[in-house]
C-alpha positions in Angstrom: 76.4 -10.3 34.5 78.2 -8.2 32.0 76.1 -9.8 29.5 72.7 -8.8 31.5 74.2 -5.3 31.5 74.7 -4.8 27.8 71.4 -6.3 27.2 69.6 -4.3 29.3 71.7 -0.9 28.3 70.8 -2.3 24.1 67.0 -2.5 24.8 66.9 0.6 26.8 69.1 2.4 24.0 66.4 1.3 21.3 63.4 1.9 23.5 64.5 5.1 24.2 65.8 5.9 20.0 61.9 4.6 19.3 60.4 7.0 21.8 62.3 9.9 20.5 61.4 9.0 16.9 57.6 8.7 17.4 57.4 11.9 18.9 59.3 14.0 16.2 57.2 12.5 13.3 54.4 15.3 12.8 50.9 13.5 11.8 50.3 14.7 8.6 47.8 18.3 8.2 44.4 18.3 7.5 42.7 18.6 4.3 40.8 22.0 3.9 37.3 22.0 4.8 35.3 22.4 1.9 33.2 25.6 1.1 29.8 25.6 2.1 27.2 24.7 -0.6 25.3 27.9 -1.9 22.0 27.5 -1.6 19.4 28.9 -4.2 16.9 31.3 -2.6 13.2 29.9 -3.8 11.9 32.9 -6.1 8.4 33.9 -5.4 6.1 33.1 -7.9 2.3 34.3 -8.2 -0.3 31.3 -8.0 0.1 29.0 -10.7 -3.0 28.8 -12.5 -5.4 25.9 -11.7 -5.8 24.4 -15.8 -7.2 21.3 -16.0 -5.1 18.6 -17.9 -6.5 17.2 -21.8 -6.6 13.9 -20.2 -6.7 10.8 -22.5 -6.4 7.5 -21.7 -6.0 4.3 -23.7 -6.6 0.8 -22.7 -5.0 -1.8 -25.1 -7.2 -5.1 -24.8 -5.4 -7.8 -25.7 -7.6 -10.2 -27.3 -9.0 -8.4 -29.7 -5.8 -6.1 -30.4 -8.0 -2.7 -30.4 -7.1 -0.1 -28.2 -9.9 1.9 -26.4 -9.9 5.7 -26.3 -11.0 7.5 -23.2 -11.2 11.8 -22.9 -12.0 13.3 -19.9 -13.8 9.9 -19.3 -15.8 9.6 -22.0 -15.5 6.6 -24.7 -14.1 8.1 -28.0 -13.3 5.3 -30.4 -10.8 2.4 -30.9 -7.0 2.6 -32.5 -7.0 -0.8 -34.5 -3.9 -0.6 -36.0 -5.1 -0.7 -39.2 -5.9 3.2 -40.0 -5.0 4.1 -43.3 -1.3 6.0 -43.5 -2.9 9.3 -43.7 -3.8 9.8 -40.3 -0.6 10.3 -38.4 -1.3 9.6 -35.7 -4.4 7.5 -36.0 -7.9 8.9 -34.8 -9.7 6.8 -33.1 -13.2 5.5 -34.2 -16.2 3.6 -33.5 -15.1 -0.3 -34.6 -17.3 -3.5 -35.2 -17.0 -4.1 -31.4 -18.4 -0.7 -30.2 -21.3 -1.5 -32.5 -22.1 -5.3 -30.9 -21.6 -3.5 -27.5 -24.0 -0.7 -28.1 -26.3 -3.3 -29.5 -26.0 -5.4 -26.5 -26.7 -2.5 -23.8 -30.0 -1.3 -26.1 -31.0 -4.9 -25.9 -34.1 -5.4 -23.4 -33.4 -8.8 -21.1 
């Protein structure tokens, strides 16, 4: 029985110690919260003016190697790639191909 006894009086000794111990351990602070984001205020601007975009579009076909040049929607020429080193960059103009085409679209079925 004395054995039960010190047993008993150990465990609730170190129960006890563990309690205590737990409780005097402060969790560790916070951080800081951070600062709030500054936000830019939109500045009022007059209407933008309506300009319509130089639009140009080229269409590289890939058989014959030419690339088509569209502004505002309306054929220009071809870029052939072989333009002579003066023209930087290269102007488009009509090509062999333009030529059968507008041959072929005059031509009555």
């Amino acid at each position: 029985m004395c054995k039960l006894a010190s047993t008993v009086a150990a465990v609730t000794l170190i129960a006890g110690a563990s309690i205590l111990t737990g409780c005097a351990i402060k969790p560790p602070p916070l951080p800081p919260e951070p600062p709030p984001a500054i936000v830019p205020q939109a500045t009022l601007i007059g209407p933008e003016e309506q300009s319509k975009p130089d639009e140009w579009n080229l269409f590289p076909d890939p058989t014959t190697g030419e690339v088509g040049v569209y502004h505002e929607g309306n054929y220009v020429g071809s870029v052939t790639g072989n333009e002579p080193e003066s023209e930087d960059p290269p102007l488009p103009h009509p090509t062999q191909a333009d030529k059968n085409r507008e041959q072929n679209q005059n031509a009555t079925p």
